[in-house]
C-alpha positions as CSV (number, residue, x, y, z in Angstrom):
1,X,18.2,-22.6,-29.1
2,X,16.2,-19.7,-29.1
3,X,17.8,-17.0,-26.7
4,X,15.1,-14.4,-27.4
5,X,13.0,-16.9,-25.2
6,X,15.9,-17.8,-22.5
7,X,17.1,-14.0,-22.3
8,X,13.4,-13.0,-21.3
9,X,12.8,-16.4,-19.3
10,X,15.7,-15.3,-17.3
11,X,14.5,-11.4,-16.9
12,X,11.4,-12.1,-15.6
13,X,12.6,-15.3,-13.1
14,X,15.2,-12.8,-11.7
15,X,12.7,-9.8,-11.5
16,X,10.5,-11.9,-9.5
17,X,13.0,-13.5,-6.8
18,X,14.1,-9.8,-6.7
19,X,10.5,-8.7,-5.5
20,X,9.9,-11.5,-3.2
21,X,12.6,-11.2,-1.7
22,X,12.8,-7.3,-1.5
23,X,9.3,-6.9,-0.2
24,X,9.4,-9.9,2.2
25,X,13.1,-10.2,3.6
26,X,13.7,-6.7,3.1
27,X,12.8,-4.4,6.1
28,X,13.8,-1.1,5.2
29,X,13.3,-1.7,1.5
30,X,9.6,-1.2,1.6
31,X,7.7,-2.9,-1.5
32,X,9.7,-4.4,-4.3
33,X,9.4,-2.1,-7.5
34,X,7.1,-4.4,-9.1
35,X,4.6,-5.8,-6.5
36,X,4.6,-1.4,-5.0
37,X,3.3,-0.7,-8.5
38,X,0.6,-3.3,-7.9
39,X,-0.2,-2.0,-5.0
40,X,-0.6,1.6,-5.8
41,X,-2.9,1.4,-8.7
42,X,-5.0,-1.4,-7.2
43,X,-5.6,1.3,-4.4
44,X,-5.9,4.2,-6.5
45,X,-8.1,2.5,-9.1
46,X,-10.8,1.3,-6.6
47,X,-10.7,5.2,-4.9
48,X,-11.3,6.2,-8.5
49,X,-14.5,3.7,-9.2
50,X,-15.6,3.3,-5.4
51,X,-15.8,6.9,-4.9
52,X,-14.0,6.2,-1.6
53,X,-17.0,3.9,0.1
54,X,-15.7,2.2,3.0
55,X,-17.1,-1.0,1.9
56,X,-15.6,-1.1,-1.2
57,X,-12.1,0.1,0.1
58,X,-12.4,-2.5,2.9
59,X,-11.5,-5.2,0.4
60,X,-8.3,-3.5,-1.0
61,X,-5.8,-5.1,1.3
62,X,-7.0,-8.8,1.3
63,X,-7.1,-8.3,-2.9
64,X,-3.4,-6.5,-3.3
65,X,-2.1,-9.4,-0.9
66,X,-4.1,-11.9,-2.9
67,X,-3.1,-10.4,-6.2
68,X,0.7,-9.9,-5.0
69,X,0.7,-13.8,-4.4
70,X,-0.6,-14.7,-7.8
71,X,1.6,-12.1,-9.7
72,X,4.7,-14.0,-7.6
73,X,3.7,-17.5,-8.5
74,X,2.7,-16.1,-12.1
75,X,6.1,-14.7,-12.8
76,X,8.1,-17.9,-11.9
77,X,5.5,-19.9,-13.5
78,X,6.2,-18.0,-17.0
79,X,9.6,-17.3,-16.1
80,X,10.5,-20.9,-16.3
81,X,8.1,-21.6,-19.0
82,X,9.9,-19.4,-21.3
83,X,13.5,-20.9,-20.4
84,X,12.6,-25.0,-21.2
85,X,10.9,-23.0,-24.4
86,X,13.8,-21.7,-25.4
87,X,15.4,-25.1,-26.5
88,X,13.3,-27.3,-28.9
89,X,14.2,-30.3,-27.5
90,X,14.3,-29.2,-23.6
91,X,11.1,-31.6,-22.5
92,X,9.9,-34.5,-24.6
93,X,6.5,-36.7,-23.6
94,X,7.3,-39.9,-22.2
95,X,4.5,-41.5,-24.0
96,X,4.9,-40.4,-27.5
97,X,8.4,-39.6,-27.4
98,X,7.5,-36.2,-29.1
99,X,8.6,-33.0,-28.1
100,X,6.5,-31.3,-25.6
101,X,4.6,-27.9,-27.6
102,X,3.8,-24.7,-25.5
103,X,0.9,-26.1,-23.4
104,X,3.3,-28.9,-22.6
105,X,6.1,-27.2,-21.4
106,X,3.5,-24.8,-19.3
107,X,2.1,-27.5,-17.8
108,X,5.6,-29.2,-17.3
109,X,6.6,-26.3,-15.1
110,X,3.3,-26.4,-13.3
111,X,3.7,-29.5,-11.4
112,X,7.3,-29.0,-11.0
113,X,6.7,-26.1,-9.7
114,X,4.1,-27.4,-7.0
115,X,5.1,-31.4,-6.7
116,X,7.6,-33.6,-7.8
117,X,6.3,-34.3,-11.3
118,X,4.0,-36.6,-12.7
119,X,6.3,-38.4,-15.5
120,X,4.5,-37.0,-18.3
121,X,7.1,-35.2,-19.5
122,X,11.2,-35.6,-18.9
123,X,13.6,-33.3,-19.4
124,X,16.6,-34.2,-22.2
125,X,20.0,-33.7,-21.1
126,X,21.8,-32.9,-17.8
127,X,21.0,-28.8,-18.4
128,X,17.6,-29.6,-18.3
129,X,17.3,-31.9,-15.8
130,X,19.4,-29.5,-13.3
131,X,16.5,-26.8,-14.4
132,X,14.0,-28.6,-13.3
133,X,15.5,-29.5,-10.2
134,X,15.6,-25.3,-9.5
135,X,12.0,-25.3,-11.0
136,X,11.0,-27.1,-8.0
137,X,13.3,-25.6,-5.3
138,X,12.1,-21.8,-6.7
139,X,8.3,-23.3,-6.5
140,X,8.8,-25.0,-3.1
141,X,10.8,-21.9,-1.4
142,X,9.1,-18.7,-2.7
143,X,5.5,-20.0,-2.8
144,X,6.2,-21.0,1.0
145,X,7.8,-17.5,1.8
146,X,4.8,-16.1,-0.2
147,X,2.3,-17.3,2.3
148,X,4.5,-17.0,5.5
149,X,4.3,-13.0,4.5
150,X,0.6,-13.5,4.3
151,X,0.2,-14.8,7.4
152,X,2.4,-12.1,9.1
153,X,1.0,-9.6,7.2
154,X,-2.7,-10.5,8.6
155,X,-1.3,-10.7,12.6
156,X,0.1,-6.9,11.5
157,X,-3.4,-6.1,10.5
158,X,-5.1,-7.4,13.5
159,X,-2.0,-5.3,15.9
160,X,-3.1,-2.1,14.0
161,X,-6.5,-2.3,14.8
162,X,-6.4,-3.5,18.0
163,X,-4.2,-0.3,18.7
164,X,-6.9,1.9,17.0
165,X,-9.8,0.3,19.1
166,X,-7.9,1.2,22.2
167,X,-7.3,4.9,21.0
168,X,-11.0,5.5,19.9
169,X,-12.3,3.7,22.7
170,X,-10.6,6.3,25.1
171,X,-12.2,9.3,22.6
172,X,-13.2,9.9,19.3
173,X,-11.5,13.4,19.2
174,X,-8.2,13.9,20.7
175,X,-10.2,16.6,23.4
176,X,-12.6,13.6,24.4
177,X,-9.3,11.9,24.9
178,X,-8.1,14.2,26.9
179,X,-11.6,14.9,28.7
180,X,-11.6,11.2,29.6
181,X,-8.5,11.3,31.6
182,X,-9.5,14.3,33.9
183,X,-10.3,13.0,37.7
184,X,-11.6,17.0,38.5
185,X,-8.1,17.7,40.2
186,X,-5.1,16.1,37.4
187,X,-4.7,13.3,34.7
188,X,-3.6,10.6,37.3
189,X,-4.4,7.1,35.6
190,X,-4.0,8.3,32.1
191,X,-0.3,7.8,31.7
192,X,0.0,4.0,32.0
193,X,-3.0,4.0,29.2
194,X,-0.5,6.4,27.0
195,X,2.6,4.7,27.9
196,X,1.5,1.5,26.7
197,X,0.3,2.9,23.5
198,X,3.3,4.7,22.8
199,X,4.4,1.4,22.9
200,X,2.5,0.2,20.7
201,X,2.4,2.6,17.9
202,X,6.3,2.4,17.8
203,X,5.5,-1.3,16.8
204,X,2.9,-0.2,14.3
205,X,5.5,2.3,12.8
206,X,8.2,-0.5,12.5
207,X,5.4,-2.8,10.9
208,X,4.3,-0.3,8.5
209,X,8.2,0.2,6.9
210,X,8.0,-4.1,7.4
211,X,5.1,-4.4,5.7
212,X,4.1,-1.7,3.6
213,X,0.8,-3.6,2.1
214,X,-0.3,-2.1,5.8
215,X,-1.1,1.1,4.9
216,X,-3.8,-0.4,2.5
217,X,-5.6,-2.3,4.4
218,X,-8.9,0.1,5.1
219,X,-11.5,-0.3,8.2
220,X,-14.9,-0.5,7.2
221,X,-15.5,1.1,10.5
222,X,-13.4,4.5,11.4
223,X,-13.0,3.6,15.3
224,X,-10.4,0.6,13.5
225,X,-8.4,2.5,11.5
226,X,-4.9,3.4,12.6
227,X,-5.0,6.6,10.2
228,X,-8.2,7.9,12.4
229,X,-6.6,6.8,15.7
230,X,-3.3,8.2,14.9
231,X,-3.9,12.0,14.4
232,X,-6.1,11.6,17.6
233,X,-3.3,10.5,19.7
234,X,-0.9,12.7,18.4
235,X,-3.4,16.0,18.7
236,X,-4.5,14.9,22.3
237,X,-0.4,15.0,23.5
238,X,-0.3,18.2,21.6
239,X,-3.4,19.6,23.9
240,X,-1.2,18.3,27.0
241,X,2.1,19.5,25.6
242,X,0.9,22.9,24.8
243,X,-2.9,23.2,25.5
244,X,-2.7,22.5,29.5
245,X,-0.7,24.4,31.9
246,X,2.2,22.1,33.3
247,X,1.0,21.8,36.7
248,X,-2.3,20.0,35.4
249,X,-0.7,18.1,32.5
250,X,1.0,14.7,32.2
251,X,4.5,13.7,32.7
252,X,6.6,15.8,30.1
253,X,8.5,12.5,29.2
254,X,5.4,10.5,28.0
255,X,4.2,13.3,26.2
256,X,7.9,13.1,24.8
257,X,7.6,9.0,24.2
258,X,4.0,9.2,22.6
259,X,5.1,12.5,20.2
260,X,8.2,10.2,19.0
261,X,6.4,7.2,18.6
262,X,3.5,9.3,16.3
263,X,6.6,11.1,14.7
264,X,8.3,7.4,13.6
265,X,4.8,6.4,12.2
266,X,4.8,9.7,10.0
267,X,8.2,9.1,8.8
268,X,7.5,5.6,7.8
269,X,4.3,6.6,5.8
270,X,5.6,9.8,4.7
271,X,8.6,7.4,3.0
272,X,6.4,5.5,0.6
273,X,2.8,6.5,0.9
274,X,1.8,10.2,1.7
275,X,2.8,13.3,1.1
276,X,2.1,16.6,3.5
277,X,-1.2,18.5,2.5
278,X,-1.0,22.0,1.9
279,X,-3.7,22.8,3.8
280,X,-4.1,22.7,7.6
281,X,-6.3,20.8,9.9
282,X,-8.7,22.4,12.0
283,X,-6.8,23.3,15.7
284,X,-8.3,21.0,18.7
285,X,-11.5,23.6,20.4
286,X,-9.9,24.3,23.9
287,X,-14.0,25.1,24.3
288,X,-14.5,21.5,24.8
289,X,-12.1,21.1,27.5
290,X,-13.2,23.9,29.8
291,X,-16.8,22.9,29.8
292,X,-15.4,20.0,31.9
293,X,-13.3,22.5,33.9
294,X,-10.3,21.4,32.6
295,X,-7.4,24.3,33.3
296,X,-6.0,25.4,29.5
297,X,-3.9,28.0,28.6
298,X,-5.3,31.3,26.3
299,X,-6.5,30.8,23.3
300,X,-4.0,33.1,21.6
301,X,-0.7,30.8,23.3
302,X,-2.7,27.8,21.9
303,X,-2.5,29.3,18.6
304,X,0.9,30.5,18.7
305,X,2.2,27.2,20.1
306,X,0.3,25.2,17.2
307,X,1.9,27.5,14.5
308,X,4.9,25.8,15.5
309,X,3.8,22.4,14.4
310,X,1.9,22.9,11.3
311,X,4.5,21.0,9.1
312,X,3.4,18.1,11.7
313,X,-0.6,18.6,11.6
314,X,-0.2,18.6,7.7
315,X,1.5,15.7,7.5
316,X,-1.5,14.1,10.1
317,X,-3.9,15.5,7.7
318,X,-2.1,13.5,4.9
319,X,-2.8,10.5,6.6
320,X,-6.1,11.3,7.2
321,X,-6.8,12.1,3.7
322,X,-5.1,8.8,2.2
323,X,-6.7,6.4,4.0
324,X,-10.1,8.3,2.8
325,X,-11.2,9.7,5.9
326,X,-11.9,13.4,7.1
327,X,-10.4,15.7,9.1
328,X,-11.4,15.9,12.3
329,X,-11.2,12.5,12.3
330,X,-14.8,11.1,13.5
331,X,-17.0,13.4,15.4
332,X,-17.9,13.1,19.2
């Protein structure tokens, strides 16, 4: 017995379930600690040689999710390699009767892993028989919930930019949001449009602590990326929480719903991805508004009420900034 080998087998078998299981099962938990270092310097590496092109970020969440698979199956596979090599006479070859060397017992685990053997090798003894038997269940069950968290993932990744279409689709600055909603007289038809994506940002948010591979998934193209739509959302309810008098602005209470729903999305990224820049973004231009005739306060109230909220626009900045766009987000 050689418990160097079965001490370290057991290490890195354990680390792994504790991953999977942290990253996928886990809601609040975020990534596991192994797969979240993964993640992070796959992302930060290909900033680094990419120089930030689109293109080349565009393939950084398909390759951490693909990546985070095969370090998953990789760790079990050597996990249990390492145990059956930890005893000399843990697998013998049923044809030679001779015990089975390194590439034997690696291959051993392989297709126990993945099917139910192939009778080249057998296991000696009860101990090693009952390991095998978990070989297989560990393979079957966490190579199964592997790709279930792929697929979710992926539906995740389609919700986010559905949501960011929508926003960017109704303006590519939060004022040509806001301009887009203005009938000459009020905002009437605007608030079933914010409503629902109130809704669905709180779903993003939720997603993003779910799911945290999320946040690196990049859009080739701006007018899909939550981290572009997002600021422009939250900046447009600013203009109609403090920009617009009250008796031309929305209802207070969906200004209210959208605000808290952009807040909960900050909060999740701010937990595990970003951190608030010290700089602040450029204020919304109340100049675009009023060349549609749009009622807005003075400049200096606009000023004074976005002092208030700086913390807030830094933090919007920050997401900005990490996903490798500017600030403001596209121009119009």
């Amino acid at each position: 017995m050689n418990p160097v080998y079965l001490v370290a087998g057991i290490v890195i078998l354990v680390g792994a379930i504790v991953d999977i299981l942290w990253t996928t099962l886990w809601v609040d938990g975020g990534s596991g600690p192994i797969s979240g270092r993964l993640t992070t310097g796959v992302w930060h590496g290909l900033r680094t040689v990419s120089g930030d092109r689109d293109r080349v970020l565009s393939i950084a969440g398909p390759l951490i999710l693909t990546l985070t698979l095969v370090m998953w199956i990789g760790l079990i596979w050597l996990g249990w390699t390492l145990i059956f090599a930890s005893h000399p006479h843990a697998l013998v070859s049923t044809r030679t009767g001779a015990v089975a060397d390194w590439s034997g017992r690696f291959y051993y685990v392989a297709y126990t892993m993945f099917t139910d053997g192939n009778g080249d090798y057998t296991p000696l003894g009860d101990v090693w028989e009952i390991a095998s038997a978990f070989t297989t269940a560990s393979g079957m069950a966490f190579v199964t919930l592997g790709v279930s968290y792929i697929l979710t993932v992926l539906g995740a990744v389609s919700d986010k930019r559905s949501f960011a279409s929508t926003v960017t689709g109704l303006g590519k600055r939060s004022e040509a949001l806001v301009r887009t909603g203005w009938t000459g007289e009020d905002f009437q038809g605007l608030d079933l449009a914010l409503e629902s994506l109130a809704s669905e940002l709180s779903l993003l948010a939720e997603q993003h602590k779910s799911y945290p591979i999320l946040h690196y998934y990049h859009s080739e193209e701006s007018e899909q990326a939550s981290a572009v739509a997002v600021p422009i959302l939250d900046e447009a309810l600013m203009l109609f929480r403090y920009g617009i008098p009250d008796e031309q602005s929305l209802d207070p209470a969906i200004i209210a719903n959208g605000r808290s729903s952009a807040q909960s999305y900050l909060e999740t990224l701010d937990e595990s991805f970003i951190e608030p820049e010290p700089a602040v973004p450029r204020a919304p231009d109340l100049d675009r508004l009023r060349e549609d005739d749009i009622p807005t306060v003075s400049d200096e109230e606009f000023a004074e009420a976005l002092a208030e909220v700086t913390d807030r626009r830094r933090h919007l900045l920050a997401v900005v900034e990490a996903d490798a766009w500017e600030w403001p987000p596209l121009e119009e």
